[in-house]
C-alpha atoms as an extended CHARMM CRD file, in Angstrom:
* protein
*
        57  EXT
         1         1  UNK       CA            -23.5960000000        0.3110000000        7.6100000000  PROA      1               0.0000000000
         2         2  UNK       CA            -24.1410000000       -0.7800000000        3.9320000000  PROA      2               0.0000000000
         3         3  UNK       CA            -26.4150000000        2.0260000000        3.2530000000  PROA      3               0.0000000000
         4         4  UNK       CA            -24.0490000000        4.6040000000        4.5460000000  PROA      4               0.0000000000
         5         5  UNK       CA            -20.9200000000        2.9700000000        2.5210000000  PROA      5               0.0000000000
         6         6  UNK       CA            -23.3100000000        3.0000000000       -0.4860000000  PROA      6               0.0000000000
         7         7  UNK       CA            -24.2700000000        6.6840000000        0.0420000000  PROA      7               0.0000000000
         8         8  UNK       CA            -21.0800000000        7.3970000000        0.5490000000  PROA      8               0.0000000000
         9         9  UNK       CA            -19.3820000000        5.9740000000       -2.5480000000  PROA      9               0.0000000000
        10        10  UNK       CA            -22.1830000000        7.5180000000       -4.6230000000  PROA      10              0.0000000000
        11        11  UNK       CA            -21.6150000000       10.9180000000       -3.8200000000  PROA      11              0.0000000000
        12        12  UNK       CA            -18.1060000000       11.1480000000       -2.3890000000  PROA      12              0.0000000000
        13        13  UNK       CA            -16.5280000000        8.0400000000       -4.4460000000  PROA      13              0.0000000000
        14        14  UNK       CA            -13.5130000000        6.8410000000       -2.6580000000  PROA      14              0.0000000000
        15        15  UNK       CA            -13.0160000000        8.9700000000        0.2460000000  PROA      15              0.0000000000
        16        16  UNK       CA            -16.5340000000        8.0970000000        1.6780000000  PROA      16              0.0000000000
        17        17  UNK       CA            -15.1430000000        4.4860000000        1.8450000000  PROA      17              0.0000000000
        18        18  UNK       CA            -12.2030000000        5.6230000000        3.7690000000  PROA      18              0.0000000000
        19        19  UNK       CA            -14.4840000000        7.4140000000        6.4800000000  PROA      19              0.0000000000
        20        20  UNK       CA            -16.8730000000        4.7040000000        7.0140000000  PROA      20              0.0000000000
        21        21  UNK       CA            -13.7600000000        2.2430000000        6.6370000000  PROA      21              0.0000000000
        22        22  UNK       CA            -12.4990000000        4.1600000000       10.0000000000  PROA      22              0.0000000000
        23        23  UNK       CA            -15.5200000000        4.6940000000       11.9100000000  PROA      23              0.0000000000
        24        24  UNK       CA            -16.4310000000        0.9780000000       11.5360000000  PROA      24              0.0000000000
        25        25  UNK       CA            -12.7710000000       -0.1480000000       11.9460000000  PROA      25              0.0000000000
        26        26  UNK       CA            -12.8040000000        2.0230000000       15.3470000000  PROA      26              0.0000000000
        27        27  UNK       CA            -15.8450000000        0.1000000000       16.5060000000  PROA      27              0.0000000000
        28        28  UNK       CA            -14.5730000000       -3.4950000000       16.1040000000  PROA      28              0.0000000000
        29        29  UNK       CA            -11.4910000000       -2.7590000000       17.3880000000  PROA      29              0.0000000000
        30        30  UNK       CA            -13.0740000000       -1.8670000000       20.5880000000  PROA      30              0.0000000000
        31        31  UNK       CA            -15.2780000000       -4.7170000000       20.8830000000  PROA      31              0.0000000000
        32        32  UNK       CA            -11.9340000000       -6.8480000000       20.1160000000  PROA      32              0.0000000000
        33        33  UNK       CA             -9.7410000000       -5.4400000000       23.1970000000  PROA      33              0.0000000000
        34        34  UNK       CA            -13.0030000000       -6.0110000000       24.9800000000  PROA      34              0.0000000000
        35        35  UNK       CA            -13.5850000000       -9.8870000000       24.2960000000  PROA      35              0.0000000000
        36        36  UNK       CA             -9.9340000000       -9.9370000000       24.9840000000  PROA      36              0.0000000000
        37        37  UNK       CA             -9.8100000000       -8.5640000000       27.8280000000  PROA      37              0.0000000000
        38        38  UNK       CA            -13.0560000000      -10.4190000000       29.5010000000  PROA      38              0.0000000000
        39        39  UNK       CA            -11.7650000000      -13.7610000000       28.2980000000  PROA      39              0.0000000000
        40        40  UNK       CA             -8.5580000000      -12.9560000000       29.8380000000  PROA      40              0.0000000000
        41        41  UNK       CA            -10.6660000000      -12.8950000000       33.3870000000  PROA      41              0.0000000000
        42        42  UNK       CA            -12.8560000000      -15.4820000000       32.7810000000  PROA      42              0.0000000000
        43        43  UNK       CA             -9.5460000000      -17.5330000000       32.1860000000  PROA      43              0.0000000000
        44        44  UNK       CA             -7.7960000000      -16.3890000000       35.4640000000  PROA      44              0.0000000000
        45        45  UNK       CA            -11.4290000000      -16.7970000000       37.6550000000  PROA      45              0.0000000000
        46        46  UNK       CA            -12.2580000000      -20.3840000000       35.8740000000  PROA      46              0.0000000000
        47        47  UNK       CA             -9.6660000000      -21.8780000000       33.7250000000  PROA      47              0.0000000000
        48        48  UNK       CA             -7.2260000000      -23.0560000000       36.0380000000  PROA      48              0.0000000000
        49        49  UNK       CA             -9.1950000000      -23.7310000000       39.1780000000  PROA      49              0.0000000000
        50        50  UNK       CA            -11.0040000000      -25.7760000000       36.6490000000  PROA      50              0.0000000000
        51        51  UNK       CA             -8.1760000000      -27.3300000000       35.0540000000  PROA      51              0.0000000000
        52        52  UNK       CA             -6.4840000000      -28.2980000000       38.8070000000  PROA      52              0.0000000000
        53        53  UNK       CA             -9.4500000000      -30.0750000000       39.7470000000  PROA      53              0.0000000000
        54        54  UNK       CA            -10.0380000000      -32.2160000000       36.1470000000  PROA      54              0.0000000000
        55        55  UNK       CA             -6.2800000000      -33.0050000000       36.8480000000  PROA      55              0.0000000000
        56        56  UNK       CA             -6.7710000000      -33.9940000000       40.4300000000  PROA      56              0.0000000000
        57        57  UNK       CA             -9.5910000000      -36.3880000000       39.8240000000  PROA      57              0.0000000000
């Protein structure tokens, strides 16, 4: 990803930052709805099962 940004800002100056800001952006945003959304089931398959029985004894 560095070398493309650096390509980029050599031959395109700022608006080969913008593109590779937005592809990359796209990608982690992705990958952040997906730990969300896995943690959000590992919570309601584990957590509280978990969390009764630690309470219970």
């Amino acid at each position: 990803m560095g070398a493309v940004s650096l390509i980029f800002t050599l031959t395109e100056s700022i608006e080969g930052i913008k593109i590779v800001k937005t592809i990359a952006g796209f990608q982690i945003l992705i990958m952040g709805i997906a730990m969300v959304v896995m943690f959000v089931i590992y919570i309601i398959k584990h957590g509280r099962d978990k969390e009764i029985k630690d309470m219970m004894g």
